[in-house]
C-alpha positions as CSV (number, residue, x, y, z in Angstrom):
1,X,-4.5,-5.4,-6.3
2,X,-2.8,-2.0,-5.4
3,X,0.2,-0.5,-4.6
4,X,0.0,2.1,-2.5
5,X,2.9,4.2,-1.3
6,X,3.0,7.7,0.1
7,X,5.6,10.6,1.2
8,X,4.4,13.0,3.4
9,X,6.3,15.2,5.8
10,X,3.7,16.4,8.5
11,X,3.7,13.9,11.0
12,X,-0.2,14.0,11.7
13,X,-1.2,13.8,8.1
14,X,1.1,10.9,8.1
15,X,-0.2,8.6,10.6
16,X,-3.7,9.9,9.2
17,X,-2.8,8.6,5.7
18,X,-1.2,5.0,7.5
19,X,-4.2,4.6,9.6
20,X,-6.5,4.9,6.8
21,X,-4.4,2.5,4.8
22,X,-4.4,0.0,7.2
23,X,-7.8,-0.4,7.0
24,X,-8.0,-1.5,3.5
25,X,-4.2,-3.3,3.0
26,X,-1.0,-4.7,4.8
27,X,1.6,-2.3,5.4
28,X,4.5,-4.3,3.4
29,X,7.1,-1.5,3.8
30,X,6.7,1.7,6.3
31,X,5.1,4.1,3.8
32,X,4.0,1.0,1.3
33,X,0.9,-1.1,1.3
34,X,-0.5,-4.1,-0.7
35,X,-4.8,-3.5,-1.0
36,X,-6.8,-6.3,-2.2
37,X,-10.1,-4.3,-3.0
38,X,-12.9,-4.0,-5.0
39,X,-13.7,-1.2,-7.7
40,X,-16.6,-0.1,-4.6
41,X,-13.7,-0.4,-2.0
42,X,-10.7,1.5,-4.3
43,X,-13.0,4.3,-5.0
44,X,-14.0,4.4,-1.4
45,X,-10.3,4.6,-0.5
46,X,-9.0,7.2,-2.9
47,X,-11.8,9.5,-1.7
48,X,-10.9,9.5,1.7
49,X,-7.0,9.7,0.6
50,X,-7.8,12.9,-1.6
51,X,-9.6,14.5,1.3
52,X,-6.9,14.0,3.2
53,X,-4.4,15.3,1.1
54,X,-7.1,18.1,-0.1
55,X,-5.0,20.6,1.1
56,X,-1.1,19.2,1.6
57,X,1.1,21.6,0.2
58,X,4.1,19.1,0.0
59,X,3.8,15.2,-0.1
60,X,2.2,12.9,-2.3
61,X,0.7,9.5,-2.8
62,X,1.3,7.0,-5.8
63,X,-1.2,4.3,-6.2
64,X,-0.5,1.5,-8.8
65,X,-2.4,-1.1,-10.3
66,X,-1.3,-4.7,-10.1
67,X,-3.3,-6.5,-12.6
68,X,-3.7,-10.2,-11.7
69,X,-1.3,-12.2,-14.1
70,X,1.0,-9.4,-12.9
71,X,0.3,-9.9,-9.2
72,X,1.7,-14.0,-9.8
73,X,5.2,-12.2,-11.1
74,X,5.6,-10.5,-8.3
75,X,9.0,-11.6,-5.9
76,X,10.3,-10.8,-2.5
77,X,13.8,-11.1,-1.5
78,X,13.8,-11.2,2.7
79,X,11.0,-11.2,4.7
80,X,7.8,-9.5,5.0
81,X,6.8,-8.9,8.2
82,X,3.4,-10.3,9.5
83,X,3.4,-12.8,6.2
84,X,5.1,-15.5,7.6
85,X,3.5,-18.1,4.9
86,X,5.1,-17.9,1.5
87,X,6.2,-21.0,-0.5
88,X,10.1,-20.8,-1.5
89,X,9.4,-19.9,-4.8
90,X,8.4,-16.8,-3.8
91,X,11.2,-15.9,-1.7
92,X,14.3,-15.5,-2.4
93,X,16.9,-14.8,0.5
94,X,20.7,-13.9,0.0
């Protein structure tokens, strides 16, 4: 899995960058997104995110890996919109 999260400040490169996103993950926060791809799929991701940004002057994107036993740690407090199915010991609500 990845973690992709982005900061840009044109407004059209923006909503380029979301709308390619959303075609390969679930928008978990309004410039985050969870991507459960393959190697073909990342690579096929991060090329069209680097043409993208080929010539952005200010902004960047941050991609992490999430390695599997890592992606079981992993813990929301609240809800995530759109993922209404998670067992309670995933979420934790104060």
């Amino acid at each position: 899995m990845y973690v992709v999260s982005y900061d840009i400040t044109s407004d059209r490169r923006r909503n380029k960058i979301a709308k390619t996103l959303e075609g390969y993950g679930t928008r978990i926060q309004y410039s985050v997104f969870e991507c459960r791809l393959s190697e073909k799929k990342y690579k096929e991701m991060y090329r069209k995110l680097m043409q993208l940004m080929s010539d952005e002057e200010e902004g960047s994107i941050r991609i992490y890996s999430i390695c599997g036993n890592c992606e079981g740690k992993i813990r929301t407090i609240g809800e995530i919109p759109g993922q209404m199915e998670q067992s309670a010991e995933q979420v934790i609500v104060i």
